[in-house]
SEKOL-241808 format. One record per residue (C-alpha): x, y, z. Coordinates in Angstrom, 1 decimal. Layout:
BEGIN
@east:X&north:Y&up:Z
...
***
This chain:
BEGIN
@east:-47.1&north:-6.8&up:-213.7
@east:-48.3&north:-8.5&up:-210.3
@east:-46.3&north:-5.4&up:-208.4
@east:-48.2&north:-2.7&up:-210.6
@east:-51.6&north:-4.7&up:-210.4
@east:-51.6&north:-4.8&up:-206.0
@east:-50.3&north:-1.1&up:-206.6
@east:-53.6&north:0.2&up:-208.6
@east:-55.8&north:-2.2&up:-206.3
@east:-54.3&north:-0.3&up:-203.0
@east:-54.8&north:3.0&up:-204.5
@east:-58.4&north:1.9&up:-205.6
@east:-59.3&north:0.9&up:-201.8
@east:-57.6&north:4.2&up:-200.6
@east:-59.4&north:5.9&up:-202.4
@east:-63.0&north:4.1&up:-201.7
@east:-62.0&north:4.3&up:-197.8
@east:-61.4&north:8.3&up:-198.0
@east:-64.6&north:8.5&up:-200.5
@east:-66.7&north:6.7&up:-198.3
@east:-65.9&north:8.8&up:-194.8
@east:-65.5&north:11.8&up:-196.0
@east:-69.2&north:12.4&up:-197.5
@east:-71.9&north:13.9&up:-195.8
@east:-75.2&north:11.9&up:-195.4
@east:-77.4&north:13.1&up:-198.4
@east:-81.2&north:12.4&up:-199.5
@east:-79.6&north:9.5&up:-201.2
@east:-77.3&north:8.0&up:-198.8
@east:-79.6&north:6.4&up:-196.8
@east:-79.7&north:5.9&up:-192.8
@east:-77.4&north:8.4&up:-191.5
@east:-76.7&north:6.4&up:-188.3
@east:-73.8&north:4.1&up:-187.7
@east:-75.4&north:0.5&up:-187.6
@east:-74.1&north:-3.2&up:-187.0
@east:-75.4&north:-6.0&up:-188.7
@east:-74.9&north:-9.5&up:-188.7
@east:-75.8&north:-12.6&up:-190.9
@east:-75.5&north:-15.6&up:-192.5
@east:-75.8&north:-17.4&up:-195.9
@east:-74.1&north:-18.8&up:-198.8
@east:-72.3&north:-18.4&up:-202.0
@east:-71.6&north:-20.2&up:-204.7
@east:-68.0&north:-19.5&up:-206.3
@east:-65.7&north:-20.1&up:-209.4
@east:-62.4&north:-19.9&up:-209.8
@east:-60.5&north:-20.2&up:-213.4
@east:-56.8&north:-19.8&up:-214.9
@east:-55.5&north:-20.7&up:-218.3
@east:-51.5&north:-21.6&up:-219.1
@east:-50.1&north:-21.9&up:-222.5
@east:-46.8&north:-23.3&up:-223.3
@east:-45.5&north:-22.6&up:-226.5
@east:-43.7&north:-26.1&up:-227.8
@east:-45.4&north:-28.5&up:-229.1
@east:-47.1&north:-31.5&up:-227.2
@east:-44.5&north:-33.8&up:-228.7
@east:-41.9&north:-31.9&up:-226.5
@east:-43.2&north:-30.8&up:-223.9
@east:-44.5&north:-31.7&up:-220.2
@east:-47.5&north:-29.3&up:-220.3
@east:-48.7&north:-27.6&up:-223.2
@east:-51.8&north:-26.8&up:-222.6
@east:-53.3&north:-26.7&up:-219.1
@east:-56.8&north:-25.3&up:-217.5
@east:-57.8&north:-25.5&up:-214.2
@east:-61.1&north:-24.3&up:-212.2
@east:-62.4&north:-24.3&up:-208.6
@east:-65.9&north:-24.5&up:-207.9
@east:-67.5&north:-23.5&up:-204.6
@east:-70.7&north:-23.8&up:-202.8
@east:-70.4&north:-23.0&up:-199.2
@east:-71.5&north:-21.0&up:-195.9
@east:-70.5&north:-18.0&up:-194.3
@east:-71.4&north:-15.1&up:-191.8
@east:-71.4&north:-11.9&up:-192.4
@east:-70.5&north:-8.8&up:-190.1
@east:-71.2&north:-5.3&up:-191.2
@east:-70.3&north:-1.9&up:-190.1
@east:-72.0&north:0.4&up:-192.6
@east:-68.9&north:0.9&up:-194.7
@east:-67.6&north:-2.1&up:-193.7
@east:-68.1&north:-5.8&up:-194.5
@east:-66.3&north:-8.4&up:-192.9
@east:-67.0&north:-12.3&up:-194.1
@east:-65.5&north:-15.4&up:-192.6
@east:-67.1&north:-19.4&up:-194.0
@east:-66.0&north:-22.6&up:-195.2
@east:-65.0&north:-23.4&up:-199.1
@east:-66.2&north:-26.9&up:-200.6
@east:-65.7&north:-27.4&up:-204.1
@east:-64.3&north:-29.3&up:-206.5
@east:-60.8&north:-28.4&up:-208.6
@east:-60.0&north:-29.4&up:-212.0
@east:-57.7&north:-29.8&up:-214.0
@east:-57.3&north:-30.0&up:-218.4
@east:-54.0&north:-30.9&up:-220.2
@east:-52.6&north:-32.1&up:-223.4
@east:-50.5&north:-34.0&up:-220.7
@east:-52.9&north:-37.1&up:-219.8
@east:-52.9&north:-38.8&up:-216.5
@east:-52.8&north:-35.8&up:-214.1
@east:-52.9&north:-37.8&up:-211.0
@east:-54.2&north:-34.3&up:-208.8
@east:-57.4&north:-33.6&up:-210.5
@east:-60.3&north:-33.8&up:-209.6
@east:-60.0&north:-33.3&up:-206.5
@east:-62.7&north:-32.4&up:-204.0
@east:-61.3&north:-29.4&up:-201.9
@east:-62.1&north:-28.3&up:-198.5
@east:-61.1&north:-24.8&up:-197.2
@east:-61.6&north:-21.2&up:-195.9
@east:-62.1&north:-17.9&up:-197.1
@east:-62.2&north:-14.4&up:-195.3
@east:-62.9&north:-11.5&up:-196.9
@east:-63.0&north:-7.6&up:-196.2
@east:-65.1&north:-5.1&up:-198.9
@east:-65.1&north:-1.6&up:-198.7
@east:-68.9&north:-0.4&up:-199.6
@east:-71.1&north:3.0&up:-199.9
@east:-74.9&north:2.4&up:-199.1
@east:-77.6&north:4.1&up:-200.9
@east:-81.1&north:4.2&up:-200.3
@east:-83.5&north:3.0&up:-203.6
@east:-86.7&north:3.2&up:-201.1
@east:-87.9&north:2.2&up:-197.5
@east:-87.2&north:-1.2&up:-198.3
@east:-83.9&north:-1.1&up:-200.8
@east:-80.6&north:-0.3&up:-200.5
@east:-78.2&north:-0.4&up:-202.4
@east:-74.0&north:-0.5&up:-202.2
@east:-71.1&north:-1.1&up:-204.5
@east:-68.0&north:-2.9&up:-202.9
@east:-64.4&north:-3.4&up:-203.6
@east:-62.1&north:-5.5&up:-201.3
@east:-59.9&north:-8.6&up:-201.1
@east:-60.3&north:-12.0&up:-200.2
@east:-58.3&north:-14.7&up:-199.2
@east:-58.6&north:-18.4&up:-199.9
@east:-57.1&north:-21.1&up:-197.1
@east:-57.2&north:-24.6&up:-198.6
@east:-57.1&north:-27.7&up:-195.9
@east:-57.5&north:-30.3&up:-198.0
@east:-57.5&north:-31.9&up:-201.5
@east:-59.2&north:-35.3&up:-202.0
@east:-58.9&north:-37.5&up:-204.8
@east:-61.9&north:-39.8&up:-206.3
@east:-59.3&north:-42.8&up:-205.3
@east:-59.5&north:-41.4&up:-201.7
@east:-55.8&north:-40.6&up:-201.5
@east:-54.7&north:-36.8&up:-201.1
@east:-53.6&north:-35.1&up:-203.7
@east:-50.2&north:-33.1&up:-203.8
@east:-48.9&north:-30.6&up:-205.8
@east:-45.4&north:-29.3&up:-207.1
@east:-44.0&north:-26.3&up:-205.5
@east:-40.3&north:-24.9&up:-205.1
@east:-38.3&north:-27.3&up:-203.2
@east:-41.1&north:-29.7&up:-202.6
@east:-42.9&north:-32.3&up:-205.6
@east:-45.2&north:-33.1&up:-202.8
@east:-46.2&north:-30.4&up:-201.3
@east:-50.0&north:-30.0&up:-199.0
@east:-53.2&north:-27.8&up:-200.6
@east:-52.4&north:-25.1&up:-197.8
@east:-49.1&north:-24.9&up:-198.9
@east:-49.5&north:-25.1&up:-202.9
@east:-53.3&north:-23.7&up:-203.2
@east:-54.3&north:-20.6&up:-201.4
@east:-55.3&north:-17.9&up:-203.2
@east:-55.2&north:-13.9&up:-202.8
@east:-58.4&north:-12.1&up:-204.6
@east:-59.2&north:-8.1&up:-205.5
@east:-62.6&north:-8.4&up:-205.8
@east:-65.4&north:-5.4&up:-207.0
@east:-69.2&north:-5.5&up:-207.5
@east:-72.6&north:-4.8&up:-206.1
@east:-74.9&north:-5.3&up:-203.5
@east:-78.2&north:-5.4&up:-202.8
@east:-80.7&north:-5.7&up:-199.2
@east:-84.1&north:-6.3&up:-199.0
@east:-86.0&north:-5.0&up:-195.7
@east:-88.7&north:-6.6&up:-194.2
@east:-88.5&north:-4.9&up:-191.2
@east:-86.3&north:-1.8&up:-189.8
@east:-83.9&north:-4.8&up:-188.7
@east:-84.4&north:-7.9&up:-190.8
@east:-83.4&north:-8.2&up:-194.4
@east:-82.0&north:-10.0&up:-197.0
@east:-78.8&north:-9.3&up:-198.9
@east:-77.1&north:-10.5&up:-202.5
@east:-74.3&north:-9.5&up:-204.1
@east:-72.7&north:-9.9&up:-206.8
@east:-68.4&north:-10.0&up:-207.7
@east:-65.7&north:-10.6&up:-209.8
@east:-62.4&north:-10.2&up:-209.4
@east:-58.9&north:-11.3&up:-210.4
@east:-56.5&north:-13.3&up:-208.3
@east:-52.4&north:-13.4&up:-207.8
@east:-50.8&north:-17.1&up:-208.6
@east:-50.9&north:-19.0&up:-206.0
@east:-47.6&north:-21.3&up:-205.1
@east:-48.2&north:-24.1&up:-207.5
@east:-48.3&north:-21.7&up:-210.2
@east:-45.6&north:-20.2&up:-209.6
@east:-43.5&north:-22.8&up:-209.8
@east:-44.8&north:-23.7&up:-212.7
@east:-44.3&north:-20.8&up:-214.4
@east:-40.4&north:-20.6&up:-213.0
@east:-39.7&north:-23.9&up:-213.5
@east:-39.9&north:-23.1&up:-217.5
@east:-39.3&north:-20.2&up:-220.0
@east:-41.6&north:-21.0&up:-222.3
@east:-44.8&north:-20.7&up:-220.3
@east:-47.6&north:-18.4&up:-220.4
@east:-50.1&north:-17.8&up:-217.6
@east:-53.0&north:-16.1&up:-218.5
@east:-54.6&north:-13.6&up:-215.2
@east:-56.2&north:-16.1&up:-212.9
@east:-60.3&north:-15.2&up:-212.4
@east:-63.9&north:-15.6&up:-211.0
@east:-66.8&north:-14.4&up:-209.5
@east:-69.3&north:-15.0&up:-206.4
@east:-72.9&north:-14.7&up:-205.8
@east:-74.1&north:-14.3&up:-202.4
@east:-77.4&north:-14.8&up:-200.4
@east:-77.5&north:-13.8&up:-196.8
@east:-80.5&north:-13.3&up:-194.2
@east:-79.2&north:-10.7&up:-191.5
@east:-80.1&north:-8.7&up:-188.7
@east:-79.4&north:-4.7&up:-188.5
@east:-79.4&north:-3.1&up:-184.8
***
């Protein structure tokens, strides 16, 4: 399922990629011209997954568990038409919802970093809107993960019950949506967008889910909203 899912995604950016470079500049494309911009802003961004594990409570170690990641947190933006390249911090909060009481990892406060890379294809609304759907990846580096007890938290991976957020947390996203920039000037504007995406397990997960037979783990999810002031040259 995971092989068949990055499969699609890499066709689906193939075929944006070729899409977006091989049309002409139309009435409804917008500036012609290649242009650089660059910016800076924030997003806020959630992050959710759902297991299920079919015995009972009575015999098992986890039979129901939810988790989700929430994110506030900076970034800068470079963009090259077709291109969007973001790099900023992640600072959030994870937690964590079992049948199985006393999770000693959750909540946690989290500290991390994401880059990301969208493919998008600009159109022109009027003089002062344009608009752009996207579709790219991004990928989530966790530093650190804090409990309310000031101690760091740990979680199980393969070959390690103890292992670090960077090596047990970091995520890999195929995001789509839509964006949006405001001009106020031939070079200053603001931009918003709005995704969703899905994301592949990350290593705590899948240990979880190899560690029993029995368990179910439901396509892990989210979305992002962005706000950026930048400058076009």
């Amino acid at each position: 399922m995971k092989k068949l899912i990055c499969f699609l995604m890499i066709i689906g950016l193939c075929a944006a990629t070729t899409f977006a470079q091989g049309s002409p500049p139309s009435q409804n494309s917008g500036d012609s011209r290649f242009r650089v911009s660059i910016g800076g802003g924030g997003l806020f961004s959630g992050n959710f997954s759902t297991w299920n594990v079919e015995k009972d409570a009575a015999e098992s170690n986890l039979y129901r568990y939810n988790s989700s990641n929430m994110n506030v947190a900076p970034y800068i933006l470079l963009d090259l038409k077709y291109l969007e390249l973001n790099f900023g911090l992640l600072l959030g909060e994870i937690n964590g919802d079992s049948t199985m009481s006393g999770n000693k990892n959750f909540p946690a406060q989290t500290l991390g970093l994401r880059g990301s890379a969208y493919l998008k294809l600009p159109f022109t609304l009027s003089p002062t809107f344009s608009m752009f759907p996207m579709l790219g990846v991004d990928y989530d580096l966790y530093l650190m993960a804090r409990k309310s007890n000031d101690y760091d938290a740990t979680f199980p991976i393969n070959g390690n019950s103890n292992a670090k957020p960077i090596e047990a947390l970091n995520n890999l996203w195929f995001k789509a949506g839509m964006g949006l920039d405001a001009f106020f000037s031939e070079h200053l504007f603001m931009r918003t967008e709005l995704l969703y995406g899905i994301r592949l397990q990350n290593e705590m997960e899948k240990h979880l889910q190899d560690s029993r037979d029995d368990v179910n783990w439901m396509l892990g999810h989210g979305g992002d909203f962005k706000i950026a002031i930048g400058y076009r040259f």
